[in-house]
N, C-alpha and C positions, 0 to 999 in steps of 0.2 A: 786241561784248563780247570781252574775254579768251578767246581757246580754252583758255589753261589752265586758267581756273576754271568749263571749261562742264563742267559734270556728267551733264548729260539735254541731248537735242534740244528741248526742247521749253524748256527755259531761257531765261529772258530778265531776269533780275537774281540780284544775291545781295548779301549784307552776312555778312563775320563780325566778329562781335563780341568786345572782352575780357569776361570774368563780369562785371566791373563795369559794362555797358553802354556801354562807349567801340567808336566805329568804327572798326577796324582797315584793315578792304579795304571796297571795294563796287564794283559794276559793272552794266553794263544801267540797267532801271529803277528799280534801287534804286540806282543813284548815286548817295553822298551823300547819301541818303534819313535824317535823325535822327530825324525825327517815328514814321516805323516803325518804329526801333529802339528810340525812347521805347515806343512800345505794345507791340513784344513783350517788353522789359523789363519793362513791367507784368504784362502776360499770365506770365511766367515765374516773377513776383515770386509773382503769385495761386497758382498751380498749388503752390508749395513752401510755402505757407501753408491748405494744406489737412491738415485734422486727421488723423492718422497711422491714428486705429481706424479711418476711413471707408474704407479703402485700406488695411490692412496689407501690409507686405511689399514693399511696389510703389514703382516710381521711376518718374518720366515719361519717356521714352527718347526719344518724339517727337510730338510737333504742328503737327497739319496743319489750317491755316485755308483752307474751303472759296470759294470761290465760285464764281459761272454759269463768267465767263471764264478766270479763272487761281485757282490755289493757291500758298500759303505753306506748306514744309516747314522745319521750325524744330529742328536738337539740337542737343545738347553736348558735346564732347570736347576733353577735353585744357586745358579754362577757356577754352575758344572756344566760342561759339555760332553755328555756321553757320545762314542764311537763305537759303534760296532761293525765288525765284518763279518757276514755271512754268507756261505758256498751256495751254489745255486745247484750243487750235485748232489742228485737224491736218490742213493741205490744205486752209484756207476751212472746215473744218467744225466746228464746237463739240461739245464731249460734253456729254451731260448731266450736271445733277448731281443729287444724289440727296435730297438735304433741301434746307428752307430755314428758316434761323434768323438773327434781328436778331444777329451779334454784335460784326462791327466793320469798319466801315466808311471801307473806306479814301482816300486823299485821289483816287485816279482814279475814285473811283463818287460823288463828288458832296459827304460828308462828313455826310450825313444817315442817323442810327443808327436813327433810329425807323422809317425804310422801308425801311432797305436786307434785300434780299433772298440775303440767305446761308448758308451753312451750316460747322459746324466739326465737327469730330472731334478727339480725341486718342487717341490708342494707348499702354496702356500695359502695359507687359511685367510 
């Protein structure tokens, strides 16, 4: 991968996007990856179409898609949406992770939503 678009050690793809969902850069495992960028599109599309009383005040600032081996850390700036994916294996060892929820399951885990075993979080400021 690029050393200049490595951010973390533990890095191992990214994709930034236009706001409109078009692919600008990608690298590592997200090389060219559309289909991802189609689902966090969607995933971003859902988040900004949540009703304003449920949440007042609030903006989503970042989403992080969980899972066992790697994570998705997803913002926005500047009408960019940077992605990154990062290994959660450090030295041969895996961290755990802390829930598990069906949410989306990506084309390296097999493409089955009904079993897959993961977990998400969002953070919002």
């Amino acid at each position: 991968m690029d050393k200049e678009k490595l951010i973390a050690p533990n890095q191992i793809g990214y994709l930034i996007l236009k706001d409109d969902g078009a692919v600008l850069e990608s690298g590592g495992e997200l090389k060219n990856d559309e289909r991802s960028a189609n689902v966090i599109m969607g995933l971003l599309n859902l988040t900004e179409s949540i009703d304003e009383s449920f949440i007042p005040n609030s903006s989503c600032e970042r989403i992080t898609i969980d899972y066992e081996h790697h994570s998705y850390s997803i913002c926005m700036s500047n009408r960019r949406i940077y992605i990154v994916k990062l290994s959660k294996t450090q030295n041969g060892a895996t961290t755990s992770s802390s829930s598990s929820t069906s949410v989306y399951n990506d084309a390296n885990e097999g493409g089955n939503i009904n079993g897959a075993s993961t977990s998400s979080s969002t953070v919002m400021a």
